[in-house]
C-alpha positions, 0 to 999 in steps of 0.5 A, a space after each residue: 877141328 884143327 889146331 891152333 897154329 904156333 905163332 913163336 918166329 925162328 930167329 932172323 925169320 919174319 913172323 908167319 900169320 895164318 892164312 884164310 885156310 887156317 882157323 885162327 891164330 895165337 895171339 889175338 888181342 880184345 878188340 874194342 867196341 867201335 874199333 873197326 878192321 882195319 884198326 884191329 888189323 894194325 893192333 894185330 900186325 903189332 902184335 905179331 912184330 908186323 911193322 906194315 900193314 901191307 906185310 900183313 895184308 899179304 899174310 892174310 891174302 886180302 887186298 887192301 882195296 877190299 878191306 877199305 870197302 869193308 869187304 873180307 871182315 870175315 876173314 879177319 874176324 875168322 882168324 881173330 876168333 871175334 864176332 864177326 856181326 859186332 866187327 862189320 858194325 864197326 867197320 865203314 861198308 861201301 854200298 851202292 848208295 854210300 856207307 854204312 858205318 855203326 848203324 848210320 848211312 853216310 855218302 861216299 866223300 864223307 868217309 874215307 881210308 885213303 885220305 890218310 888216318 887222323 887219331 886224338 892223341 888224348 884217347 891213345 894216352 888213355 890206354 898205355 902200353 902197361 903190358 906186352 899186347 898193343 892196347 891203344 887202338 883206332 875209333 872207327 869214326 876218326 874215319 868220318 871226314 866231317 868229324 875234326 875234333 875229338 867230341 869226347 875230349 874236345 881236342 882237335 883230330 891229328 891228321 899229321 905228326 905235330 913235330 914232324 908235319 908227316 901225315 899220318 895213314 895206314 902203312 905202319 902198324 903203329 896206331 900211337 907213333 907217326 911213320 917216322 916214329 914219333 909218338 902222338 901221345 906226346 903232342 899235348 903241347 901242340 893242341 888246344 881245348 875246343 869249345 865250339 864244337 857241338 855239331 861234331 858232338 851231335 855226330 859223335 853221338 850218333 855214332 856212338 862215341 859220346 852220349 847220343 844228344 836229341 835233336 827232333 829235325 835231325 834224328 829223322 835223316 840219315 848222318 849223310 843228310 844230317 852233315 849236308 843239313 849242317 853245312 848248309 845252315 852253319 855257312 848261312 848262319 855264319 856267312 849269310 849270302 857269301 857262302 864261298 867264305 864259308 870254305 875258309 873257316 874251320 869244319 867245326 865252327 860250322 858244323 857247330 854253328 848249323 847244330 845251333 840253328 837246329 836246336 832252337 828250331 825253327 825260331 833260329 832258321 826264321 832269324 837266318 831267312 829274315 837277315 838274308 832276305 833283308 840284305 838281298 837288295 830285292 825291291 817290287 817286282 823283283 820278288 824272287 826266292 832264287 835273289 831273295 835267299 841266295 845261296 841258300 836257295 840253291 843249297 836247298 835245290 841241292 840237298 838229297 830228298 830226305 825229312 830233313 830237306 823236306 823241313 827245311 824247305 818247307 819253313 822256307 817256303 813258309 817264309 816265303 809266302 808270309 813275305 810275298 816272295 814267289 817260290 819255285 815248285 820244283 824246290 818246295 814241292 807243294 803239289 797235292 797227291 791224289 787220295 787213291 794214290 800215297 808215296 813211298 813214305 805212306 806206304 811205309 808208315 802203313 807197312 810198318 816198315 823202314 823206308 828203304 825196306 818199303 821201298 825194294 818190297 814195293 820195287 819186288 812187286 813193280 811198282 817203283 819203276 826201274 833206275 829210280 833214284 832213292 829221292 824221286 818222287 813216286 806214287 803207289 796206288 793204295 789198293 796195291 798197299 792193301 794187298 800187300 798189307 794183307 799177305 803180310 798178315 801170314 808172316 812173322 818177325 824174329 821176335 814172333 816166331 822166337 816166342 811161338 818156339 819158346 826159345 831165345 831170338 838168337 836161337 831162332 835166328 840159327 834155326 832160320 840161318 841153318 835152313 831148318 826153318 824152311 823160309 820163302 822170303 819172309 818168315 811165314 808162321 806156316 814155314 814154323 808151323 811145319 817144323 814143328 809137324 815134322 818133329 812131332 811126328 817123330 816121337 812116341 806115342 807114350 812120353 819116355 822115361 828121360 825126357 827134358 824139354 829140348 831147349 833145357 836139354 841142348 843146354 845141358 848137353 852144350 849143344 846148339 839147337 840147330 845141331 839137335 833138331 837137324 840130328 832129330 829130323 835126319 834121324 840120329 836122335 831119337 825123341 822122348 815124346 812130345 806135347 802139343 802148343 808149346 813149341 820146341 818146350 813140347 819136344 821132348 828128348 834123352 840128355 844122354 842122346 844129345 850129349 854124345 851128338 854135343 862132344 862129335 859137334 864140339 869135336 872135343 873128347 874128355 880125358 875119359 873119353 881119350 883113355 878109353 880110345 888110346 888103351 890108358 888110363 885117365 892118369 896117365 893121359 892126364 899126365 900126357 896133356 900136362 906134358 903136353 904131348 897130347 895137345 888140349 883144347 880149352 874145351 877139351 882134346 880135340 881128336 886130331 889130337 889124339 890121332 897125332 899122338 897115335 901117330 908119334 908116340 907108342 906105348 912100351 906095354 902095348 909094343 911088349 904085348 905086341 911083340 911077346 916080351 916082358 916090359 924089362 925085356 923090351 926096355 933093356 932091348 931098346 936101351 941096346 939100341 940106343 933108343 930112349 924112351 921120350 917120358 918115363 916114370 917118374 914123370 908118368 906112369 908109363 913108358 912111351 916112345 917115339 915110332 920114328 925112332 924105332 922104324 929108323 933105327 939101323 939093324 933094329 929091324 933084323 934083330 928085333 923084327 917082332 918090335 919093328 913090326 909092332 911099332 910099324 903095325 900099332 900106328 893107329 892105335 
């Protein structure tokens, strides 16, 4: 383990990050839920007396096009010491088919870090600058373009300084000013309170920014299909038929306007559809739903295949048939599948599984054809989704194999991820099956005295699980003894055993364990740790630690027994030779030196040859 690296910044220096090599850094403030990389990146810089985030990028060695993709978190959460899963959820991820943002897929234009940075300048006056870390940072979905107003205090998103008009980005590592300096949290004058803006609302709640609010047509689609829904019904509802007016209006009132139609569905949609066939102009024989719909109809044609699409389309065409318009097929899609065959969706509901998922499993087994977009209509034989159903049969989730194992769903998932669970695509109950024959295997005959159940024992010993049943199966650790159909709870092992492989793994010594390796005793490297000449973690002395120690400092008795002299003797020699001690009593119990002092001392070596060659000889200890 290596050592923190100081972040103190020599006068007229600019201020060094670490880079990727390096493990972590000193001042690293707490990151808050929904405050993805880019925005704790700023609050870091800041932190640091970094005024650009380029500056810091360059530091970090991550490119910013990288890190607009959501790529390289890793290395930012690595050196922030943060959780690196809880970090990417907050953080917009470019994927082939859009982004993912929290939990939710958006499409490509509706999320964006080029198109500048938009903050809510009452959320930033919430956290106040009271101490000397930055506390006022950026939400995650102001990066959401739809999104213009603040759901959580009904104000409008700032895209642009109110007093200057200069537009806000990512340059400065100043989340609460302007790049010319100006504070937003002074722009209350500025702005007005929103009311109308239930669709950003809805948005905001999906994202996890305000209390989630139902909605039973749009829960079902993703929130890139859920903001094309609400732009399509929020311009008809608003503009009818001249849907490019609908450009001129404010994103919220639209948005807020299509929530509406939504949430009295589908009374509400049936309203719309009247008033636009009513003012078509259509008479007999024209009857049409491309003339009698207009605009909305090719909006429809438009929209990404989806639940939400398919609702829509199919009240219209609802709508369509009880008022004697022709429809268009391939729009509504009314053709009947075959009993022998189900689609994508089907296979799914029967799988148990997500759409997507269903999906790549189905196109795994060839059944999708090839460059099939994610909306084409595709049908699966039903035999093929038996069979699939039937190998399902012998795998297990997480949640499954965690209780076979008697531990916790996090501790299955090291196993899994550290490769001791042997896994072949999905998690088999045999792949948990064998683990548990190899342990077995390797424990006595007769239950041992001092035997606790593995999981209780690794907690006791602060020792991950993985790390105890890797030491197990490679041999390092012997077993107690073991009882059959309890999972890991059967396995049974020493604390005292797990304890030693916890302190290598930790890489961390007790002040006991320091004494006995340094020759000391415990006051005295407890002294040495207060002093700070051997550098202490917060779990204990990691031994490069110790090894730097040894390396720098020398202790006056060792080089008096080294060098055959009285203690008296050797201080009066190394006072003639003007060589001081670094600490002494009554600091601490005992006299220690600095072995560059002693190896560089001019004609030390001739007079004293003895004490030369004990420092130089007593390096490592």
């Amino acid at each position: 383990m290596t050592t923190r690296p100081s972040c103190a910044v020599p006068e007229g220096k600019s201020p060094r990050i670490p880079k990727r090599s390096c493990p972590t850094i000193e001042i690293r403030p707490r990151r808050n839920s929904g405050e993805g990389a880019i925005g704790y990146l700023m609050r870091l810089a800041h932190a640091h007396g970094i005024p650009e985030l380029s500056e810091m990028l360059l530091q970090f060695g991550i490119p910013w096009f990288k890190l607009a993709q959501g790529k390289q978190v890793d290395v930012v959460a690595h050196a922030a010491n943060v959780d690196f899963a809880a970090l990417s959820f907050d953080t917009g991820t470019v994927i082939d088919s859009g982004v993912l943002l929290r939990g939710e897929r958006l499409f490509r234009g509706q999320w964006s870090v080029h198109a500048g940075r938009r903050a809510c300048f009452e959320c930033l006056a919430e956290a106040p600058m009271k101490e000397s870390l930055p506390r006022r940072w950026h939400r995650a979905w102001w990066d959401v373009l739809p999104l213009t107003v603040c759901a959580v205090h009904r104000s409008p998103l700032l895209g642009s300084c109110p007093r200057c008009g200069e537009r806000l980005d990512y340059g400065s590592t100043s989340i609460d000013c302007c790049p010319n300096g100006h504070a937003l949290v002074q722009a209350r004058g500025y702005a007005h309170r929103i009311t109308d803006c239930s669709g950003d609302a809805y948005l905001s709640g999906r994202l996890g920014a305000v209390p989630r609010v139902t909605c039973e047509v749009l829960d079902e689609g993703t929130l890139g299909e859920v903001i094309q829904a609400l732009d399509l019904v929020g311009a008809v509802s608003l503009k009818g038929h001249a849907l490019r007016e609908a450009r001129d209006l404010h994103r919220h009132l639209v948005l807020d306007a299509g929530y509406r139609v939504f949430a009295a569905w589908p009374l509400a949609l049936d309203s719309i559809l009247d008033g636009l066939l009513a003012r078509s102009g259509i008479g007999p024989g024209k009857w049409g739903a491309a003339v009698a719909y207009g605009a909305f109809h090719t909006g429809l044609n438009e929209l990404r295949n989806g639940p939400i699409a398919a609702a829509l389309k199919e009240r219209t065409r609802r709508h369509a048939i009880a008022n004697g318009v022709a429809i268009s097929r391939t729009v509504f899609g009314v053709a009947q599948t075959a009993k022998d065959l189900c689609s994508i969706k089907d296979a799914a509901s029967r799988l148990g599984l997500g759409f997507d998922r269903a999906r790549r499993e189905l196109a795994h087994r060839g059944l999708v054809p090839a460059r099939t977009r994610r909306g084409t209509p595709v049908v699966i034989p039903r035999t093929a989704v038996d069979n699939l159903i039937s190998e399902r049969l012998g795998t297990v989730k997480i949640k499954r194999a965690a209780q076979d194992l008697r531990i916790g769903r996090t501790q299955a998932r090291r196993l899994v991820a550290a490769g001791i669970i042997e896994r072949r695509g999905a998690l088999r109950r045999s792949d948990i099956d064998g683990l548990l024959q190899k342990l077995s295997s390797r424990a006595p005959t007769h239950m041992g005295r001092g035997g606790v159940p593995l999981p209780r024992a690794c907690r006791s010993a602060r020792l991950p699980i993985e790390a105890a049943v890797a030491a197990i199966l490679q041999g390092r650790a012997s077993l107690a003894g073991y009882r059959s159909g309890r999972g890991l709870e059967g396995i049974y092992a020493r604390i005292s055993d797990l304890r030693a492989l916890g302190k290598d793994h930790r890489d961390a010594m007790t002040i006991e364990d320091a004494a006995r390796t340094l020759k000391l005793k415990w006051e005295t490297v407890k002294k040495l740790t207060q002093l700070r000449l051997i550098r202490a973690g917060n779990a204990g002395i990691p031994r490069a630690a110790i090894e730097a120690f040894q390396a720098d400092f020398v202790a006056g008795a060792h080089l008096a027994q080294a060098a055959g002299l009285r203690p008296r003797t050797l201080m009066k020699v190394m006072s003639k030779a003007g060589i001081c001690p670094v600490v002494a009593p009554p600091r601490c119990r005992q006299v220690f030196y600095r072995r560059e002092e002693i190896l560089n001392a001019s004609q030390f070596r001739s007079k004293h040859p003895l004490v030369h060659s004990a420092a130089l000889r007593n390096r490592a200890g």
